[in-house]
C-alpha positions, -999 to 999 in steps of 0.1 A, spaced: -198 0 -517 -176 -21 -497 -150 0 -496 -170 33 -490 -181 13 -458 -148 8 -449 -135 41 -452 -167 54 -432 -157 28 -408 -117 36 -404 -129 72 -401 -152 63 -371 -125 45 -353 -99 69 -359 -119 101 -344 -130 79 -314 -106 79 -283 -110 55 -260 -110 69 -222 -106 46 -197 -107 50 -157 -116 90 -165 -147 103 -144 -172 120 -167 -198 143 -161 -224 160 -187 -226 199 -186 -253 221 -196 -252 208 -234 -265 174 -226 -290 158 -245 -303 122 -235 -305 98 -264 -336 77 -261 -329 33 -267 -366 22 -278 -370 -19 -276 -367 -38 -314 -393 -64 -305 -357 -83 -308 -349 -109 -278 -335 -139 -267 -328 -163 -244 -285 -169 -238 -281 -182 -203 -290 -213 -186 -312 -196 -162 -341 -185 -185 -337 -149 -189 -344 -130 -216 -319 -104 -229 -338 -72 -247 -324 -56 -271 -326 -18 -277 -317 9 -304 -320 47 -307 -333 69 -335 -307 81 -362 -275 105 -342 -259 130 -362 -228 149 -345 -239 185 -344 -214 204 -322 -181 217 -333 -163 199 -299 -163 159 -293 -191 145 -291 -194 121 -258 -213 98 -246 -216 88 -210 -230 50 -213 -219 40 -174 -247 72 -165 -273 50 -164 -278 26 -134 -311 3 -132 -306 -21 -100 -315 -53 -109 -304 -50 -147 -277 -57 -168 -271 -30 -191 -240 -42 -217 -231 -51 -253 -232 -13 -260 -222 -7 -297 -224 19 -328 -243 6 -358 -229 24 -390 -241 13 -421 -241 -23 -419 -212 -25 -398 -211 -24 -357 -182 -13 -336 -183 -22 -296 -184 8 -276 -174 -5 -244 -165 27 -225 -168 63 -235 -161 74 -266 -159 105 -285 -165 112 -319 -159 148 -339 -185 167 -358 -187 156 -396 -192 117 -386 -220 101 -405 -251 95 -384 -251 63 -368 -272 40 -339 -265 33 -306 -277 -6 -295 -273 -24 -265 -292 -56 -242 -306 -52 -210 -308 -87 -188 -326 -88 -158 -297 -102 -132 -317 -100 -96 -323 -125 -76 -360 -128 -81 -377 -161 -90 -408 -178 -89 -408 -220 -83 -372 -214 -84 -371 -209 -121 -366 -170 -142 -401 -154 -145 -423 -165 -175 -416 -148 -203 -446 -124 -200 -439 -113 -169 -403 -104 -181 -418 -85 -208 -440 -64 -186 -414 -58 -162 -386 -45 -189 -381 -10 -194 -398 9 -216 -368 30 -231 -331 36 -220 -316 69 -215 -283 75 -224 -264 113 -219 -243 130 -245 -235 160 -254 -229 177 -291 -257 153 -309 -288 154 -325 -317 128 -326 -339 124 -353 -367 107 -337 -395 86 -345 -420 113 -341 -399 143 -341 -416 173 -330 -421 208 -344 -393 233 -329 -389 246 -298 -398 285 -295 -373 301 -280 -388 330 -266 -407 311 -239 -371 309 -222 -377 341 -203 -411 341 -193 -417 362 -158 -379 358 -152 -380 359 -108 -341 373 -112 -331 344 -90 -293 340 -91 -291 308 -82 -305 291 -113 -277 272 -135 -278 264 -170 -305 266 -195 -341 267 -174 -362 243 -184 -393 253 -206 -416 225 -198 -430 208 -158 -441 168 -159 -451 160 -122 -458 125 -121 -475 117 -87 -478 81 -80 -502 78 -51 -495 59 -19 -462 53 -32 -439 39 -2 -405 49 -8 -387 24 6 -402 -4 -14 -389 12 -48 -352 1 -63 -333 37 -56 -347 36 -17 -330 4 -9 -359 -22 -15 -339 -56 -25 -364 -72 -51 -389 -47 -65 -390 -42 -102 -386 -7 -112 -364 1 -137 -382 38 -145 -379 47 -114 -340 39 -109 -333 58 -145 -347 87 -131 -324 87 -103 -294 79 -122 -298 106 -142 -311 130 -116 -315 138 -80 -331 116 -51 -341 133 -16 -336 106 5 -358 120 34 -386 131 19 -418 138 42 -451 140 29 -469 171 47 -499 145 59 -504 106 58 -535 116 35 -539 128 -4 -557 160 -4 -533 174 22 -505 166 8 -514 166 -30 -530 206 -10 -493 210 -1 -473 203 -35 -497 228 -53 -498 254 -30 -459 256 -11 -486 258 26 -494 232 50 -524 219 53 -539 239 80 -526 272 61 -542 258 26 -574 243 41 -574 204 24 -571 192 58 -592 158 57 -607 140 33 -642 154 48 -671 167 19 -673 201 40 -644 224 51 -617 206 39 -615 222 4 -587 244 -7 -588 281 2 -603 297 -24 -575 329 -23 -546 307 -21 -523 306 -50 -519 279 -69 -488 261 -83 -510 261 -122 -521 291 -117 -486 308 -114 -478 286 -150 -511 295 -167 -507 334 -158 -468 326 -175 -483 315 -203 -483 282 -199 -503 253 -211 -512 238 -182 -530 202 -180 -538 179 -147 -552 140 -150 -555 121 -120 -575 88 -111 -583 99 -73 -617 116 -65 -599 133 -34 -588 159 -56 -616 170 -82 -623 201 -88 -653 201 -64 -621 208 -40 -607 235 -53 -574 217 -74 -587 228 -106 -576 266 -105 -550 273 -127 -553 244 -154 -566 246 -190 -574 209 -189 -583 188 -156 -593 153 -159 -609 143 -127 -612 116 -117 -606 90 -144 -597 53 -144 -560 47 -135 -558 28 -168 -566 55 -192 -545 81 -175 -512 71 -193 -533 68 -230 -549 106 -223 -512 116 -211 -494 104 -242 -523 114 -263 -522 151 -251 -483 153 -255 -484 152 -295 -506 178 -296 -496 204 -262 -488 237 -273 -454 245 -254 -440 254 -231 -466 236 -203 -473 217 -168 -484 184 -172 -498 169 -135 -503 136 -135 -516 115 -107 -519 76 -103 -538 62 -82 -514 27 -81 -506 13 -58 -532 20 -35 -558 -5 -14 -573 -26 -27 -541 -38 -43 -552 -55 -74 -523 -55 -105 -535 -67 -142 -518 -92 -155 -492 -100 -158 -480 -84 -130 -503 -101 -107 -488 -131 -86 -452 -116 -95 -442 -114 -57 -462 -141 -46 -448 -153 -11 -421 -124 -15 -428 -109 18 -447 -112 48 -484 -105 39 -503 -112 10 -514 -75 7 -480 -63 4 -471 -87 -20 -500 -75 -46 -485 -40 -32 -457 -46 -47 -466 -59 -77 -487 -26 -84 -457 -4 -78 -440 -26 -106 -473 -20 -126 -473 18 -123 -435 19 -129 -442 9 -169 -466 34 -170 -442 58 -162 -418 45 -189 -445 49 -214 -449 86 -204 -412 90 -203 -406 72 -238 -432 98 -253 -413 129 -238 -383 114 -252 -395 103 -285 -410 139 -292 -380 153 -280 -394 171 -251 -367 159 -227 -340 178 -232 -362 208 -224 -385 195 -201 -380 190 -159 -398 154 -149 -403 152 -110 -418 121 -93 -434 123 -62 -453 101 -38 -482 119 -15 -478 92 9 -466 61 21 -484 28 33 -484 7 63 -482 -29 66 -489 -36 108 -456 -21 114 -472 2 144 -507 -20 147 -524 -5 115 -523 -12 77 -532 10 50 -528 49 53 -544 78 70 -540 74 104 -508 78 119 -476 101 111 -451 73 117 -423 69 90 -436 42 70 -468 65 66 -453 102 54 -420 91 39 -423 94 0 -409 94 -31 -388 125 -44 -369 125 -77 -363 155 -102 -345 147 -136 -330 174 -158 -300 168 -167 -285 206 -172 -287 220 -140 -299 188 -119 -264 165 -117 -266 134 -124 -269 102 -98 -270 129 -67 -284 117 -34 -296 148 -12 -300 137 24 -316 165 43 -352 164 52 -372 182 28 -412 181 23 -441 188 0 -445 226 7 -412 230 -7 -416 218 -44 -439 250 -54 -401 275 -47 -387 247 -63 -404 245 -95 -406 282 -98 -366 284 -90 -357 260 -119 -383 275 -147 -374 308 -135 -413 321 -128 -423 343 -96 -438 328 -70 -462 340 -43 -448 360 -13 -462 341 14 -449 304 11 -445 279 42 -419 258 20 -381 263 8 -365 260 -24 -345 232 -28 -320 244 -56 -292 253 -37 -293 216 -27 -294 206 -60 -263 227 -69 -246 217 -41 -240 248 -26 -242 250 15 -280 241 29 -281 272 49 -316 275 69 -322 242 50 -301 219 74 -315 231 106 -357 239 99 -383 219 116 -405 193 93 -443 195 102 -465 165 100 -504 164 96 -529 141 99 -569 149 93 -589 122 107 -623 112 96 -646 119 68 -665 148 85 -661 184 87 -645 198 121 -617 184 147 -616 144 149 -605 120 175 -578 107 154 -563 142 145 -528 146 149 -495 166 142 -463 161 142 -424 181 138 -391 163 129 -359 178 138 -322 168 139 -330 131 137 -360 135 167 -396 131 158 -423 146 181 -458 134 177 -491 152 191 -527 137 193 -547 170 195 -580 153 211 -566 132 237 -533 153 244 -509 126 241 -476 127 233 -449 107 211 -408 112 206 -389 92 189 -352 95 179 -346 82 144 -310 74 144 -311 51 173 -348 38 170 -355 43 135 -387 20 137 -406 46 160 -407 19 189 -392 35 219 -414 69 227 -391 91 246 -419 116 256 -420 113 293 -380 105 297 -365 134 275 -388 164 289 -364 190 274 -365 177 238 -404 171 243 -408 208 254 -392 222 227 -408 203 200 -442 207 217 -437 245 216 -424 244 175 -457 229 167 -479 246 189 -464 276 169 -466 262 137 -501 257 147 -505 295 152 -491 307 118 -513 281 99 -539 299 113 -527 335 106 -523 324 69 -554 310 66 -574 338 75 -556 358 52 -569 333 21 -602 322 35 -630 338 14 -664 339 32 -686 314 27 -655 287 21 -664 252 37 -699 263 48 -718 237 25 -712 202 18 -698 190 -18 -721 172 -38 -705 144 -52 -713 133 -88 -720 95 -93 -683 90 -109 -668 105 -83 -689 82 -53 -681 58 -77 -639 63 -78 -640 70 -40 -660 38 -34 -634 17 -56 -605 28 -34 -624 25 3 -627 60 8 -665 56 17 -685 30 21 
């Protein structure tokens, strides 16, 4: 026995080759290999961290080239990822760079520790040990290429005929298109306090694998400071005065009942298409239904990970899965043991809790993400996460959302993973909003999308090929004030171009400019000193203004917005827990 170990061994070693100082990127055979935790840790430095340990599922070699595996791919800030080795038999060999191994190798385990090394603390001591817990991620994903899993919970085989549903004959698709959609929409979600945005202490580590292993818009603009115009935005490709979700009012502010909608071009694809979200503003009662088999609306924000994980065992492929938490949103209140974890952190006690619930929401995420990739959905399946919105903290006189179209109110979150055709670790730094994730989606899974869109596709980004009309386009902003039908005192809109933000309060006809590079905290309004720039941006939106309106004639159905929505009691109920009414 000893012996046949050994020669299993010495044949391992010999058909790895170790590579060192060699950039290495995966192609469009990549598969990620999911690390579950063992339940195994321990405590090895002075400073009272835990280290976790992880394993995958059984590998077997299955392609005819080397097989390679790109450990340094994945980057979680905050983390130590290391003592990376391959478990054969009952023998262990440290893989500390990449290594390639032929076809013919016996299946084998990859294992590895993550330590948290950031510079958070509480009473100047490591985090109790339950807090750690909570806060470590949920799986690892490592790329390779040439392997096969067998996973815990392996699922049936993929159908391949799926592949080439209502192909658009876009040409500038690359790589195998992905069969399956998972939005994950985390509401209220402030970009800059998450890991891959630059925040310094927050706990995220779900979040920072998606964007090591896929693509990060770093000026992403939510069409509105408010859910049902933006979440109105993602789903249809229109603004909100073209789509109709314009406020978060009980009468007019419903989507357009002709508008197409994002589920309804995957259901009419064939499609299985399923929606669970925790936020009233979006029920059915509003028109976001259309299009799916299954919509969940509203539910508790802690049963929408269980429904999600319980629904992916049994989906039929290929499908759209929209999911929407309502985390971290007012009134900021994390379970343990998440609350207190940034305690004194920053400057208010709100954002603190704030903070915590971003870390909160960011395991739920893992647990969605380590069901995709134990039922080995992920290789096929294109994950985006997306904010609505952002949140403010007094920066302009104001906390909370809703009201204003400053940056720390529309900037979100915008990450897509897939690993063979999004690369890997790529930051994308041109201005891109909501509108434009419904040419998107359709560009990457290769389905037809309506004629009349507002928003861009974003692939030729993704591939790196020149931005074209995407480099010099105007960004529009909108905000719906009040909770009534009609115009509001507080209504606004807003246009960003080449670094200049113009900002227009419809009812009082007053005007703000701002010029992100040198002001990027919106202080210094320009409006009555730069009367060129103001001109020109005045007349964009005023235009904009004028095609939302064209459109929306052409997908208003008589009779839309005339009566008020009756809300049911768990509805009142949702919208009451969140302070949308009283």
């Amino acid at each position: 026995m000893k012996s046949y170990l050994s020669q299993i061994i010495s044949l391992i070693i010999v058909l790895f080759i170790y590579v060192s100082n060699i950039p290495f990127s995966i192609g469009a055979s990549s598969t990620l290999i999911g690390l579950y935790p063992t339940g195994y840790e321990k405590n090895e430095n002075e400073d009272g961290w835990l280290s976790f340990a992880y394993q995958s599922s059984a590998i077997s070699v299955q392609s005819k080239e080397l097989l390679s595996i790109d450990i340094d791919a994945l980057r979680l800030r905050n983390w130590r990822i290391d003592g990376f080795e391959i478990i054969a038999g009952e023998e262990s060999i440290p893989l500390t760079h990449l290594k390639e191994l032929s076809k013919g190798a016996p299946p084998f385990f990859l294992r590895c520790c993550v330590t948290y090394n950031g510079a958070l603390k509480q009473n100047g001591k490591a985090l109790p040990f339950a807090k750690q817990r909570a806060c470590s991620p949920e799986l690892l994903l490592i790329p390779a290429s040439g392997v096969s899993i067998q996973s815990p919970t392996h699922r049936r085989g993929l159908n391949n005929s799926v592949m080439a549903i209502n192909p658009s004959g876009s040409t500038d698709r690359a790589g195998t298109p992905p069969v399956n959609l998972v939005m994950l929409m985390v509401d209220t979600l402030r970009s800059d306090h998450t890991p891959p945005y630059g925040h310094p202490f927050v706990i995220a580590p779900h979040v920072d694998m998606l964007t090591s292993l896929g693509a990060m818009f770093t000026q992403s603009y939510g069409a509105s400071s408010s859910t049902r115009p933006s979440v109105g935005s993602m789903m249809t490709g229109l603004q909100p005065k073209a789509h109709g979700a314009v406020r978060h009012s009980t009468q007019g502010a419903a989507l357009y009942s002709g508008v197409p909608l994002l589920a309804e071009a995957f259901q009419n694809a064939g499609f299985t298409t399923v929606g669970i979200s925790s936020n009233a503003q979006v029920t059915s009662k509003f028109g976001f239904a259309r299009g799916f088999d299954v919509y969940e609306c509203p539910v508790w924000e802690t049963v929408v990970t269980p429904k999600a994980v319980k629904r992916l065992k049994t989906i039929k492929e290929p499908f759209f899965l929209y999911l929407h938490y309502m985390a971290p949103h007012a009134p900021y209140t994390p379970l343990k043991p998440w609350a207190g974890l940034y305690d004194g952190m920053t400057e208010y006690k709100e954002q603190d809790a704030y903070c915590a619930e971003i870390s909160l929401v960011d395991r739920r995420l893992g647990r969605v993400l380590r069901q995709l990739s134990e039922l080995d959905l992920l290789d096929h399946t294109l994950v985006w996460l997306l904010s609505d919105h952002g949140e403010e903290f007094w920066e302009h006189g104001w906390k909370e959302h809703g009201v204003t179209l400053y940056d720390e109110s529309t900037r979100t979150v915008s990450i897509g993973m897939y690993p063979p055709v999004i690369p890997m670790n790529k930051r994308i730094d041109l201005p891109v909003t909501h509108a434009d994730l419904f040419p998107t989606f359709c560009d990457l899974i290769n389905l037809k999308p309506p004629q009349l869109l507002q928003g861009k596709s974003l692939l030729p980004l993704l591939l790196g090929k020149p931005p074209g009309e995407l480099a010099s386009r105007p960004i529009f902003l909108h905000h719906g004030g009040g909770l009534g039908p009609g115009v509001h005192f507080s209504d606004k809109d807003g246009v960003l171009l080449n670094h200049k933000k113009l900002i227009w309060w419809n009812q009082k006809d007053e005007w703000e400019l701002y010029d992100l590079q040198s002001d990027p905290l919106e202080k210094k309004n320009l409006a009555t000193s730069a009367i060129d720039a103001k001109r020109e941006y005045e007349g964009l939106i005023h235009d904009h203004v004028s095609v939302c309106e064209t459109i929306a004639k052409r997908y208003q159905i008589p009779g839309d917005g005339d009566t008020a929505v009756e809300l049911s009691p768990e509805e009142i109920e949702n919208l009451k827990a969140f302070g949308y009414i009283q």
